[in-house]
C-alpha positions, 0 to 999 in steps of 0.5 A, a space after each residue: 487475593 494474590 495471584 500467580 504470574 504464570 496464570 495472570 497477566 497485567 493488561 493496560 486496563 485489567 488483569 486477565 487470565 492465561 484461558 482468556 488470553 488463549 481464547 482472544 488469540 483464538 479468535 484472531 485466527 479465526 477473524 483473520 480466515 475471512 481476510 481479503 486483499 487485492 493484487 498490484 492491478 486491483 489497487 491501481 484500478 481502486 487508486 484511480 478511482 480515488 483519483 477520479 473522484 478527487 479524493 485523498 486516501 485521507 477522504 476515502 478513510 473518512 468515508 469509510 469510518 476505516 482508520 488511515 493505515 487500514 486503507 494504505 495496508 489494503 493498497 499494499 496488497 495486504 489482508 484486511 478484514 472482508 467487512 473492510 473490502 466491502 465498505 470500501 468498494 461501496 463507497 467508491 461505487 465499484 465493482 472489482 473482478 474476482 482475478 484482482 481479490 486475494 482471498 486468505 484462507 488459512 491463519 496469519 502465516 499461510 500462503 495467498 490462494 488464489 484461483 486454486 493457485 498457491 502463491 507467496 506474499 510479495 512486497 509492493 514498494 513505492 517512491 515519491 520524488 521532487 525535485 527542482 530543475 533550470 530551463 536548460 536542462 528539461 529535455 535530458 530530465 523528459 527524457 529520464 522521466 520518460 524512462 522512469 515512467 516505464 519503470 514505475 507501476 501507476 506512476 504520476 509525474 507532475 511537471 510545473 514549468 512556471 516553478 521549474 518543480 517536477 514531482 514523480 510518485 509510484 510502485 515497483 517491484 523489487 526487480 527493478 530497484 536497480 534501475 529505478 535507482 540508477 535513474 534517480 542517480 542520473 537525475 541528482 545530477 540533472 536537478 539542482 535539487 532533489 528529495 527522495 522517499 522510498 
């Protein structure tokens, strides 16, 4: 049987139709209307929880039975399924308030509503820092973590005296990526050695 390429398209396992192309398309739209993320406050309180138990993101997927990137997504701030949003609050023992849920009501292109207000997706970046320092220089280097500290959102510095290690991760918003960049910039000078990851 020979069939047209207009009305059939060669999938990895099978051919299928354009009708059942259209009908899976169709109920994407329809799956990603029962959507559901959190605001930057939301995921520092579920990133706590996390941290409180002693778990890795890598244990919470395990748990869950959700795939590593599902988890990092929704920390983003991004939409996962609602199905998603439950199990991890349900493994994680906790209760979030309804000001930190995003509900998305509308297809893959619509706005975030939350509360009657109609906002626009925003972009949560984050940083991860490590660095190595000699003894005469960690009172300039306190005092430039203490500034980063303020700049970065849930930010966690680990200071190790006995390997002269100092780690730094966290998340900013784009506002204050200027800043954030300058500090780094005054700490490559401070450290002898430095390794950055945006």
């Amino acid at each position: 049987m020979l069939r047209s390429k207009k009305a059939w398209q060669l999938t990895k396992y099978c051919w299928i139709s354009k009708k059942e192309r259209t009908k899976g398309k169709n109920l994407m739209a329809q799956r990603n209307r029962n959507t559901v993320g959190v605001d930057v406050e939301g995921a520092l309180i579920i990133r706590d929880k996390i941290a409180d138990k002693g778990w890795t993101l890598r244990h919470l997927s395990d748990f869950t039975q959700l795939s590593l990137s599902t988890i990092n997504r929704f920390l983003r701030g991004k939409f996962v399924e609602w199905s998603n949003f439950k199990e991890i609050l349900k493994v994680l023992e906790l209760e979030l308030e309804d000001k930190y849920i995003t509900k998305k009501i509308d297809t893959l292109n619509s706005p975030r509503r939350t509360n009657g207000k109609v906002t626009r997706p925003t972009l949560q970046l984050g940083i991860f820092m490590s660095g190595t320092f000699t003894e005469d220089k960690r009172p300039q280097i306190e005092r430039t973590l203490r500034h980063l500290q303020k700049l970065l959102i849930g930010c966690k510095i680990n200071l190790r005296d006995d390997q002269g290690v100092v780690t730094v991760s966290g998340d900013f918003s784009e506002d204050k990526r200027l800043h954030i960049e300058a500090t780094i910039s005054e700490l490559e000078d401070l450290f002898t050695s430095i390794e950055v990851t945006w």
